[in-house]
N, C-alpha and C positions, 0 to 999 in steps of 0.2 A: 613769707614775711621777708622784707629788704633788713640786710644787714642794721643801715639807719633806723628804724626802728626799736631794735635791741640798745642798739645805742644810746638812743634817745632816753631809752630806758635806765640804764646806766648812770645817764648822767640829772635824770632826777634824785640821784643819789646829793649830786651837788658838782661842782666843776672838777677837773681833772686833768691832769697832761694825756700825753696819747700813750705815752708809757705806764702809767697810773691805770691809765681803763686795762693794757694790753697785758697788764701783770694783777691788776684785779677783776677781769673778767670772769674768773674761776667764782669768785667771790658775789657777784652781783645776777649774772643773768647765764653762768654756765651750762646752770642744769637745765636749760630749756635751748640756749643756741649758742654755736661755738665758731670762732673766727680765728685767721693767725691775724699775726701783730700788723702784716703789710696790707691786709684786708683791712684793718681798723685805720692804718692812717692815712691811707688811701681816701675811703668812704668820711674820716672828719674830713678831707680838704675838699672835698664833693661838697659836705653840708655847710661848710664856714662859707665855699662859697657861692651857697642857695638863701644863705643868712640865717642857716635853719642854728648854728651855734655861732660863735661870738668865744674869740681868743685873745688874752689879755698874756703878753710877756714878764717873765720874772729873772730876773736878774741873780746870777746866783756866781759867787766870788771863786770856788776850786772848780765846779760843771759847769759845762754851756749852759748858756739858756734856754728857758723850757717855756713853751706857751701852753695856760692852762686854758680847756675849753670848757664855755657853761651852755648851758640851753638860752637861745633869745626868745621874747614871745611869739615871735614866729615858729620858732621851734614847738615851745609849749604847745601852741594852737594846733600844729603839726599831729603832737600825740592825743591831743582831744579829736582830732579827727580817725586820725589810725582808730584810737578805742571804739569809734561807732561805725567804721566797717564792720561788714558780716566777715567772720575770720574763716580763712580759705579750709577747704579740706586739709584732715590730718595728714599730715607728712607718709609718703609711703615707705615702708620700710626696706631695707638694704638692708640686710647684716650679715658677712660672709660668714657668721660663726654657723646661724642656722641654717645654711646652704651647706654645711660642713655636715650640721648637724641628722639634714635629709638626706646626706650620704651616707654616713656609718655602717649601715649594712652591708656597703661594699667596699669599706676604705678600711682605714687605719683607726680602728676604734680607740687605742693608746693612744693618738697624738689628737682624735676627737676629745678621747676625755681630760686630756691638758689642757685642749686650750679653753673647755669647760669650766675647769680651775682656774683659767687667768682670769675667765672674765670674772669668777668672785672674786678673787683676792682686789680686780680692780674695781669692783664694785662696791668692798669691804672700806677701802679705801676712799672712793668718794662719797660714802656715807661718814666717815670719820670728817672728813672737811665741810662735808655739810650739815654736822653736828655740832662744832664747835660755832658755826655762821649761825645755828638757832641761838644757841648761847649766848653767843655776844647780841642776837638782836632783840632776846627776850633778857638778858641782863637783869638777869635775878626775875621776875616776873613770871605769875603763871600766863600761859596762853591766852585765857579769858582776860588775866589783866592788859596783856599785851593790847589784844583785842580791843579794847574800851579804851586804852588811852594813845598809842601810835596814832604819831603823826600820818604813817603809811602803812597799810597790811599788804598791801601787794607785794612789796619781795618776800613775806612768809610765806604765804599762801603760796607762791610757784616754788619755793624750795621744799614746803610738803610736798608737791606733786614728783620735785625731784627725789625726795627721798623714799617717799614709796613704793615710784618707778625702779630705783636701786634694790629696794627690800624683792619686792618682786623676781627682779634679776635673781636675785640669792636662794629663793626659793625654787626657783625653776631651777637654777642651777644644782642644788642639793638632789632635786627629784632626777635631771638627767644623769648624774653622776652614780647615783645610787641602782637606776634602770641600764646606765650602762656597765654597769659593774657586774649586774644579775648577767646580764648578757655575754659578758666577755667570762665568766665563770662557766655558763654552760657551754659558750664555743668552746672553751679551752678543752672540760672533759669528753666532747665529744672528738673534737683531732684527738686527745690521748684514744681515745676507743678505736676510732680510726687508722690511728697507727698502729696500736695494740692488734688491730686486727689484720692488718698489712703484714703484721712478722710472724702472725701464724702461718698465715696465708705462705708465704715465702716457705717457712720452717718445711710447712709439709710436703710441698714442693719440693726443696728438698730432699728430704724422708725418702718421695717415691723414686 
């Protein structure tokens, strides 16, 4: 999926400066694609000048000024077309944590199970942000009400996928921590026996 796209996405939210999208991206299409701020303003000056957005300046008395960008119906048309392509294969995954994690037999199982723990806490954490984002869009509303009367369900419906996706994380994460713990508990008594048995060994040598 091209960056544009997401964007596009973004800004059926409603128009936006480039620092608007690049500090509410977290907020609108994070849990599905992530970009830095010079990829974002890059890719608007690509599309403003495809015609696919449309930049109106704003005047502003203590800040520069800021151009805010909206979708044109070119644009619009744009993601009516996007939505009826066949959408590519799922993304393959990368994740050095699990590359870490099909080491542990032969590494550093303590600094495995750290950074096991980071990925909840930052998991724990993007579930807090994408909870107060259900909030504010269900705005007192249950779900079904949402459902029936929004204007748009499309950003709930990909922020459950995001939050799921997180809840999952937490899960697996609970299980590996918990399997790596059973594990580093029997390494450990077995070097004690190991050792333990090193210094008889020695002792009697020793002895003779």
């Amino acid at each position: 999926m091209a960056l544009r796209n997401a964007l596009m996405a973004a800004l059926l939210e409603g128009e936006a400066s480039g620092y608007d999208l690049a500090k509410g991206f977290d907020a609108t299409v994070a849990n599905f694609w992530t970009a830095t701020p010079q990829q974002l303003y890059r890719e608007l000056e690509r599309m403003e000048a495809e015609e696919l957005v449309t930049a109106r300046v704003v005047e502003q008395e203590r800040r520069p000024n800021k151009r805010l960008f909206s979708l044109t119906e070119a644009g619009r048309e744009a993601v009516r077309a996007y939505t009826a392509e066949p959408p590519a294969r799922p993304a393959v995954v990368r994740d050095e944590l699990l590359v870490k994690v099909q080491c542990v037999d032969a590494g550093d199982i303590e600094a495995v199970r750290a950074a096991v723990a980071g990925r909840m806490d930052w998991a724990t954490a993007k579930l807090a942000r994408y909870e107060r984002i259900r909030r504010r869009l269900l705005a007192g509303r249950s779900e079904e009400a949402y459902f029936a009367e929004a204007e748009r369900i499309g950003p709930y419906l990909t922020l459950l996928r995001g939050m799921s996706f997180e809840r999952e994380n937490l899960r697996w994460g609970e299980l590996a921590l918990r399997r790596l713990e059973e594990r580093a508990a029997v390494h450990g008594h077995q070097g004690e026996h190991v050792r333990a048995q090193q210094g008889e060994d020695a002792h009697g040598q020793q002895g003779e």
